[in-house]
N, C-alpha and C positions, 0 to 999 in steps of 0.2 A: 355523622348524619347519613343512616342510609337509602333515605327515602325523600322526597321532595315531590308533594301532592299526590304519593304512590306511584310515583318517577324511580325507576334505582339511579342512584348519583353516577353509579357508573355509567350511565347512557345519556347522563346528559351532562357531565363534565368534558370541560373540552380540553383541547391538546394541551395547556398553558396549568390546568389544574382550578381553574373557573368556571363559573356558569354560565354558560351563553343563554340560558332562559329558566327562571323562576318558578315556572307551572308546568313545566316538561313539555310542553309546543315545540312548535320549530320542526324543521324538516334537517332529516339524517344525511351527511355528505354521501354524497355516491362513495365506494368504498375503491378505494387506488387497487390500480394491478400496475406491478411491479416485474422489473429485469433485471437481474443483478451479473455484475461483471467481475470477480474477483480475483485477484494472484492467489500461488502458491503460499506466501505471507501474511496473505491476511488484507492487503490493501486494496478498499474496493468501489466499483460504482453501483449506485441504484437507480434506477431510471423508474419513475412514475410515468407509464405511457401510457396514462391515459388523463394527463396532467390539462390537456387544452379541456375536461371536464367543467373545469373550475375557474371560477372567477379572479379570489385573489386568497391561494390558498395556503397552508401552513403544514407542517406532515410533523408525524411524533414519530422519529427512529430511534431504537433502541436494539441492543445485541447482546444473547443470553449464550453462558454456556457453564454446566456445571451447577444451573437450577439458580445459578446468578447472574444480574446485568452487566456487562465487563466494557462495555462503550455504553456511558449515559446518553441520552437526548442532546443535552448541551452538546457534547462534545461530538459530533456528527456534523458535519457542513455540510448543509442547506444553502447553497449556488442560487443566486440571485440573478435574475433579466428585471431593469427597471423598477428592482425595490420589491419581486414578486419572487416569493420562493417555484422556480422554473422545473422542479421533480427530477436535478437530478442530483444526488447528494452521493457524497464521501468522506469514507473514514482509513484509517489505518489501527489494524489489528496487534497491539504488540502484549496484547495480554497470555499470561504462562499459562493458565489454564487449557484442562485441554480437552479434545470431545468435540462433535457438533457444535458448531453456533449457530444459533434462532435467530434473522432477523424481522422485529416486529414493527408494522409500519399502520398509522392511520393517517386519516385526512380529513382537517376541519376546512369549511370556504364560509368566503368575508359572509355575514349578514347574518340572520336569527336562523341559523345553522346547528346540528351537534354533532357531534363528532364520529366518524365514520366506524363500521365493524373496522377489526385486526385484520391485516394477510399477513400472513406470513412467509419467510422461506429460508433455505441452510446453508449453510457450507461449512467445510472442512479443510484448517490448515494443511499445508502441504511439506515435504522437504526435497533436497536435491540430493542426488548420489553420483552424479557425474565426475568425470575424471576433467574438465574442462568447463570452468564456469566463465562466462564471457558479462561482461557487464559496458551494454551501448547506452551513448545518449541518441536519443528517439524525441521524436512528436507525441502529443500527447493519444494520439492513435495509434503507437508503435512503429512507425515508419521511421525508417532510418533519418536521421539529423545530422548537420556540422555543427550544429552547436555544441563546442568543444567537451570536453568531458575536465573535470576539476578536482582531483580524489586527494586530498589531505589524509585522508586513514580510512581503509578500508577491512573488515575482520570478518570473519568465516565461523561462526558458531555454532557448534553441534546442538545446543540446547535453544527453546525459542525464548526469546525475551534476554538474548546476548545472556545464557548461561551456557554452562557444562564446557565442552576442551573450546578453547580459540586457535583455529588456524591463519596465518601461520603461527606456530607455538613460538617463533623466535621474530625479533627486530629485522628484519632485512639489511643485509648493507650491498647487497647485489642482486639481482635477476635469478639467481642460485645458489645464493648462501646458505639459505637451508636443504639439507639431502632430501631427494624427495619431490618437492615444490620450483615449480618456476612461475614467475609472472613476467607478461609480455604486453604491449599494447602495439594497435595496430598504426603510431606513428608518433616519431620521439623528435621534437624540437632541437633538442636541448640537453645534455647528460646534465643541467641543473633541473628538470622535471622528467627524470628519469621514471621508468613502472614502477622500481623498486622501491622509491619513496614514498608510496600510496601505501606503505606495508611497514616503514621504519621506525615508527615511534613516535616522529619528531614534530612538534606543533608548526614548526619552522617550514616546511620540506612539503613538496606534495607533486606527484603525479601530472601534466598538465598537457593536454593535448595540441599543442598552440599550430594554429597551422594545416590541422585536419579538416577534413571534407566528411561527407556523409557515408563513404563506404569503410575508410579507416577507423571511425573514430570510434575503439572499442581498447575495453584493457580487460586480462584476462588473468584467472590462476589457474592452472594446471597442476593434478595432485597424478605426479609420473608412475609407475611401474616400480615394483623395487618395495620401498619404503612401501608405498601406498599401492601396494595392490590393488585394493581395495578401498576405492574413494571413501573418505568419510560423508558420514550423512550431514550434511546441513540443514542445521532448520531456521537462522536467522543472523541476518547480516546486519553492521553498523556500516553505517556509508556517509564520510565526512565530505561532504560538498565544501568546494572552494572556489577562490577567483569565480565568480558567476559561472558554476558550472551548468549542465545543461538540465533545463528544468524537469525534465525526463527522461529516465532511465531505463531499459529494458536490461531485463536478466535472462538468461537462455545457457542452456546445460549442454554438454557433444561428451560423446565417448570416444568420437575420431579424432575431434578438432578440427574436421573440416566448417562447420558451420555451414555446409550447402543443399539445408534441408533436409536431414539424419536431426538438428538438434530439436532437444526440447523446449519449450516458452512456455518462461516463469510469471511473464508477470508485467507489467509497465508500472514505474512507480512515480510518485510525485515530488521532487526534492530538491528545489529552486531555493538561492538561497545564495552568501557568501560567507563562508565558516559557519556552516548548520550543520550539523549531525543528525542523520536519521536512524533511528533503526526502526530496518524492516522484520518484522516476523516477530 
Protein backbone atom coordinates (compact mmCIF):
# COMPACT_ATOMS: atom_id res chain seq x y z
CA UNK A 1 0.00 0.00 0.00
CA UNK A 2 1.61 3.04 -1.03
CA UNK A 3 -0.67 5.59 -0.44
CA UNK A 4 -3.44 6.12 2.23
CA UNK A 5 -5.99 9.09 1.07
CA UNK A 6 -2.95 10.37 -1.11
CA UNK A 7 -0.75 10.14 2.21
CA UNK A 8 2.78 8.29 1.29
CA UNK A 9 2.75 5.47 3.89
CA UNK A 10 6.06 6.43 4.42
CA UNK A 11 5.12 9.68 6.33
CA UNK A 12 2.55 8.37 8.13
CA UNK A 13 3.80 5.01 9.45
CA UNK A 14 5.14 5.26 12.70
CA UNK A 15 8.32 3.95 14.58
CA UNK A 16 6.68 0.30 15.41
CA UNK A 17 5.67 -0.18 11.53
CA UNK A 18 1.86 1.09 12.27
CA UNK A 19 -0.50 3.81 11.49
CA UNK A 20 -0.95 6.30 13.83
CA UNK A 21 -3.77 7.88 11.57
CA UNK A 22 -6.10 6.59 8.84
CA UNK A 23 -6.55 9.85 6.81
CA UNK A 24 -2.95 11.15 6.94
CA UNK A 25 -3.93 14.04 9.93
CA UNK A 26 -2.16 14.24 12.78
CA UNK A 27 0.73 16.51 13.55
CA UNK A 28 4.62 15.55 12.46
CA UNK A 29 6.92 14.89 15.78
CA UNK A 30 9.27 17.65 16.05
CA UNK A 31 12.38 16.02 14.45
CA UNK A 32 15.36 14.96 17.41
CA UNK A 33 18.77 16.55 17.27
CA UNK A 34 21.23 14.16 18.34
CA UNK A 35 24.90 13.86 20.20
CA UNK A 36 26.78 10.89 19.71
CA UNK A 37 29.60 9.74 21.98
CA UNK A 38 31.44 6.88 20.57
CA UNK A 39 34.87 4.63 21.23
CA UNK A 40 37.51 3.54 19.21
CA UNK A 41 35.10 0.00 18.98
CA UNK A 42 32.42 0.97 18.10
CA UNK A 43 30.57 1.26 21.72
CA UNK A 44 28.48 4.03 21.87
CA UNK A 45 26.13 6.79 23.31
CA UNK A 46 23.41 8.91 21.69
CA UNK A 47 21.88 11.47 23.47
CA UNK A 48 18.51 13.16 22.04
CA UNK A 49 19.04 16.71 23.49
CA UNK A 50 16.36 17.84 22.61
CA UNK A 51 14.33 14.96 24.29
CA UNK A 52 12.34 17.44 27.18
CA UNK A 53 10.39 18.26 23.47
CA UNK A 54 8.33 15.46 23.98
CA UNK A 55 5.86 14.09 25.94
CA UNK A 56 6.06 10.38 26.07
CA UNK A 57 8.30 9.55 23.20
CA UNK A 58 9.75 6.48 21.27
CA UNK A 59 12.97 6.79 18.84
CA UNK A 60 13.72 4.33 15.92
CA UNK A 61 17.65 3.77 15.80
CA UNK A 62 19.24 2.08 13.48
CA UNK A 63 23.14 1.78 12.05
CA UNK A 64 24.16 1.22 8.43
CA UNK A 65 27.34 0.50 6.91
CA UNK A 66 28.15 -1.14 3.54
CA UNK A 67 24.45 0.02 2.10
CA UNK A 68 23.29 -2.47 4.94
CA UNK A 69 21.68 -2.17 8.57
CA UNK A 70 24.40 -4.01 10.89
CA UNK A 71 22.50 -2.91 14.46
CA UNK A 72 18.61 -3.38 14.03
CA UNK A 73 16.17 -1.09 16.06
CA UNK A 74 15.57 -3.93 18.34
CA UNK A 75 18.76 -4.33 19.28
CA UNK A 76 19.74 -0.61 20.49
CA UNK A 77 18.80 0.15 24.20
CA UNK A 78 16.53 2.69 24.60
CA UNK A 79 17.34 3.70 28.73
CA UNK A 80 14.23 4.20 30.32
CA UNK A 81 13.31 7.18 33.35
CA UNK A 82 9.87 6.14 34.72
CA UNK A 83 8.73 3.64 31.81
CA UNK A 84 9.66 6.86 29.30
CA UNK A 85 12.23 6.23 26.78
CA UNK A 86 14.71 9.26 28.34
CA UNK A 87 16.97 9.95 24.72
CA UNK A 88 19.57 8.44 25.68
CA UNK A 89 20.47 5.10 23.95
CA UNK A 90 23.31 2.47 23.40
CA UNK A 91 24.62 0.12 21.55
CA UNK A 92 27.80 -1.95 20.92
CA UNK A 93 29.43 -2.17 17.39
CA UNK A 94 31.03 -5.69 16.81
CA UNK A 95 30.05 -6.03 13.28
CA UNK A 96 33.18 -7.03 10.64
CA UNK A 97 31.96 -4.87 8.11
CA UNK A 98 33.83 -2.01 7.52
CA UNK A 99 33.51 1.70 6.14
CA UNK A 100 31.52 4.54 7.59
CA UNK A 101 28.49 3.88 9.92
CA UNK A 102 25.21 5.97 9.35
CA UNK A 103 23.45 6.42 12.31
CA UNK A 104 19.65 6.97 11.67
CA UNK A 105 17.37 8.28 14.22
CA UNK A 106 13.46 9.47 14.26
CA UNK A 107 10.99 10.43 16.74
CA UNK A 108 7.36 9.52 17.38
CA UNK A 109 5.44 11.31 20.70
CA UNK A 110 2.51 9.67 22.71
CA UNK A 111 -1.08 10.96 20.90
CA UNK A 112 -2.30 11.45 17.04
CA UNK A 113 1.32 12.05 16.13
CA UNK A 114 3.58 10.81 12.91
CA UNK A 115 6.46 10.18 12.93
CA UNK A 116 9.26 12.57 12.79
CA UNK A 117 11.85 13.52 9.50
CA UNK A 118 15.53 11.14 9.84
CA UNK A 119 18.73 12.96 11.27
CA UNK A 120 21.27 11.55 10.89
CA UNK A 121 25.12 11.14 11.61
CA UNK A 122 28.72 8.96 11.31
CA UNK A 123 31.26 7.42 12.72
CA UNK A 124 34.17 5.34 12.10
CA UNK A 125 35.65 2.37 13.77
CA UNK A 126 39.01 2.83 15.12
CA UNK A 127 42.25 0.65 16.07
CA UNK A 128 45.28 0.89 18.57
CA UNK A 129 48.99 0.76 17.72
CA UNK A 130 50.32 1.47 20.96
CA UNK A 131 53.16 -0.26 22.61
CA UNK A 132 51.20 -0.05 25.99
CA UNK A 133 47.57 -0.84 26.31
CA UNK A 134 46.31 -0.27 29.93
CA UNK A 135 42.79 -1.48 30.59
CA UNK A 136 41.02 0.52 34.07
CA UNK A 137 37.87 0.04 35.77
CA UNK A 138 36.19 3.64 35.75
CA UNK A 139 32.76 5.20 36.35
CA UNK A 140 30.60 5.19 33.93
CA UNK A 141 32.07 8.89 33.08
CA UNK A 142 35.61 7.61 32.86
CA UNK A 143 36.79 8.63 36.15
CA UNK A 144 38.96 6.59 37.73
CA UNK A 145 37.11 3.78 40.09
CA UNK A 146 37.96 0.94 42.97
CA UNK A 147 35.65 -1.01 41.78
CA UNK A 148 37.99 -3.83 41.45
CA UNK A 149 38.93 -5.07 37.97
CA UNK A 150 37.81 -9.10 37.24
CA UNK A 151 39.65 -10.37 34.00
CA UNK A 152 39.09 -14.30 33.35
CA UNK A 153 40.55 -13.94 29.75
CA UNK A 154 41.49 -11.13 28.13
CA UNK A 155 42.72 -11.25 23.84
CA UNK A 156 44.18 -8.61 21.67
CA UNK A 157 43.00 -9.01 18.12
CA UNK A 158 44.38 -7.57 14.98
CA UNK A 159 41.11 -8.10 13.04
CA UNK A 160 37.68 -6.46 14.30
CA UNK A 161 34.98 -9.04 15.29
CA UNK A 162 37.85 -11.14 17.28
CA UNK A 163 39.42 -12.28 13.84
CA UNK A 164 42.99 -12.25 12.11
CA UNK A 165 46.30 -12.95 14.61
CA UNK A 166 45.32 -12.99 18.67
CA UNK A 167 47.82 -11.58 20.92
CA UNK A 168 49.29 -12.95 23.06
CA UNK A 169 49.70 -15.78 20.30
CA UNK A 170 50.65 -18.12 23.37
CA UNK A 171 48.87 -19.29 26.88
CA UNK A 172 50.81 -17.35 29.53
CA UNK A 173 52.15 -19.24 32.43
CA UNK A 174 54.11 -16.00 33.66
CA UNK A 175 54.27 -12.19 33.33
CA UNK A 176 57.03 -12.93 30.43
CA UNK A 177 56.63 -16.26 29.08
CA UNK A 178 56.13 -14.97 25.91
CA UNK A 179 59.32 -13.12 24.11
CA UNK A 180 58.27 -9.90 23.52
CA UNK A 181 55.09 -9.32 25.65
CA UNK A 182 54.70 -8.48 29.40
CA UNK A 183 51.57 -8.05 31.34
CA UNK A 184 51.46 -6.13 34.52
CA UNK A 185 48.59 -4.68 36.77
CA UNK A 186 48.78 -2.08 38.95
CA UNK A 187 48.13 -4.20 42.31
CA UNK A 188 48.52 -8.09 42.89
CA UNK A 189 46.62 -9.53 45.93
CA UNK A 190 47.50 -12.78 45.59
CA UNK A 191 50.12 -14.90 43.13
CA UNK A 192 46.51 -16.88 43.02
CA UNK A 193 45.17 -13.73 40.75
CA UNK A 194 48.14 -13.09 39.43
CA UNK A 195 48.13 -10.50 35.53
CA UNK A 196 49.20 -13.45 33.95
CA UNK A 197 46.17 -15.44 34.41
CA UNK A 198 43.87 -12.83 32.53
CA UNK A 199 45.95 -14.32 29.50
CA UNK A 200 46.28 -18.18 30.38
CA UNK A 201 43.70 -20.12 28.94
CA UNK A 202 42.22 -21.36 31.79
CA UNK A 203 38.26 -21.00 32.60
CA UNK A 204 39.55 -21.79 36.33
CA UNK A 205 42.09 -18.86 36.79
CA UNK A 206 41.67 -15.11 36.41
CA UNK A 207 43.35 -11.90 37.08
CA UNK A 208 41.70 -10.24 40.28
CA UNK A 209 42.43 -6.96 41.68
CA UNK A 210 41.24 -7.60 45.42
CA UNK A 211 42.22 -4.92 47.50
CA UNK A 212 42.85 -2.02 44.86
CA UNK A 213 41.72 1.52 45.20
CA UNK A 214 41.01 3.94 42.35
CA UNK A 215 44.41 4.93 41.27
CA UNK A 216 45.98 1.18 41.11
CA UNK A 217 43.29 -0.54 39.66
CA UNK A 218 44.41 -1.07 36.07
CA UNK A 219 46.17 -4.26 34.25
CA UNK A 220 48.14 -3.76 31.26
CA UNK A 221 49.98 -5.50 27.97
CA UNK A 222 53.02 -4.20 26.94
CA UNK A 223 54.16 -5.34 23.20
CA UNK A 224 58.36 -4.63 24.26
CA UNK A 225 61.14 -3.54 21.68
CA UNK A 226 62.81 -6.49 20.03
CA UNK A 227 60.23 -8.96 18.92
CA UNK A 228 57.54 -6.13 18.53
CA UNK A 229 59.22 -3.16 17.30
CA UNK A 230 56.50 -2.49 15.96
CA UNK A 231 53.21 -2.75 18.00
CA UNK A 232 50.64 -4.59 16.19
CA UNK A 233 47.54 -2.94 15.15
CA UNK A 234 44.65 -3.88 17.16
CA UNK A 235 41.35 -3.56 16.16
CA UNK A 236 39.20 -5.59 18.85
CA UNK A 237 39.33 -7.07 22.10
CA UNK A 238 37.46 -9.94 24.00
CA UNK A 239 37.28 -9.02 27.76
CA UNK A 240 36.09 -11.88 30.02
CA UNK A 241 34.52 -10.02 33.12
CA UNK A 242 34.65 -12.05 36.49
CA UNK A 243 33.95 -12.13 40.22
CA UNK A 244 31.63 -8.78 39.72
CA UNK A 245 34.08 -7.09 38.00
CA UNK A 246 33.89 -3.45 37.61
CA UNK A 247 30.97 -2.28 35.44
CA UNK A 248 33.19 0.00 33.59
CA UNK A 249 36.11 -0.17 31.71
CA UNK A 250 38.36 2.31 30.17
CA UNK A 251 40.99 1.48 27.42
CA UNK A 252 43.75 4.04 26.91
CA UNK A 253 47.05 3.53 24.62
CA UNK A 254 51.03 5.07 25.94
CA UNK A 255 54.03 4.73 23.79
CA UNK A 256 56.06 5.68 27.29
CA UNK A 257 53.95 3.90 29.79
CA UNK A 258 53.97 6.57 31.71
CA UNK A 259 50.17 7.03 31.52
CA UNK A 260 50.67 10.94 32.75
CA UNK A 261 48.75 12.48 29.94
CA UNK A 262 51.06 11.44 26.63
CA UNK A 263 48.26 8.56 26.45
CA UNK A 264 45.59 8.04 24.10
CA UNK A 265 41.60 7.29 25.15
CA UNK A 266 39.98 4.59 23.60
CA UNK A 267 37.05 4.49 24.88
CA UNK A 268 34.77 3.67 28.24
CA UNK A 269 32.89 0.50 27.77
CA UNK A 270 30.13 -1.30 29.36
CA UNK A 271 30.78 -4.80 30.88
CA UNK A 272 29.09 -5.64 34.39
CA UNK A 273 28.45 -8.93 34.73
CA UNK A 274 29.97 -12.36 36.48
CA UNK A 275 31.66 -14.64 33.83
CA UNK A 276 30.31 -12.42 30.81
CA UNK A 277 32.41 -12.16 27.80
CA UNK A 278 32.51 -9.07 25.87
CA UNK A 279 33.69 -8.39 22.84
CA UNK A 280 34.64 -5.07 21.97
CA UNK A 281 35.28 -3.86 18.37
Amino acid sequence: MAEISGISTADIDNIDGFFTTQSGGGTTTTTPTISANVSTFGSGTLTITNASSYTHPSYKVEIEAGGSTIIANAAIAKNRTQNVENGTITWGDSSSVGGTRTIRVRAQDFGDNIQSSEVTTTYTKGTINNRYIRIRGVNSNGTNSSARLGIGDIEFWTGTAQTGTLYPTTHLTSATSETGIEVSQGHTYSSTYANFKACDSSTSTFAWLLGTNSTNNWWQIEFQSGTYSTPPTIASIKFGARNQSADYISIKGSDTGAFAGEETDYGVYYTPGTNTTYNLG
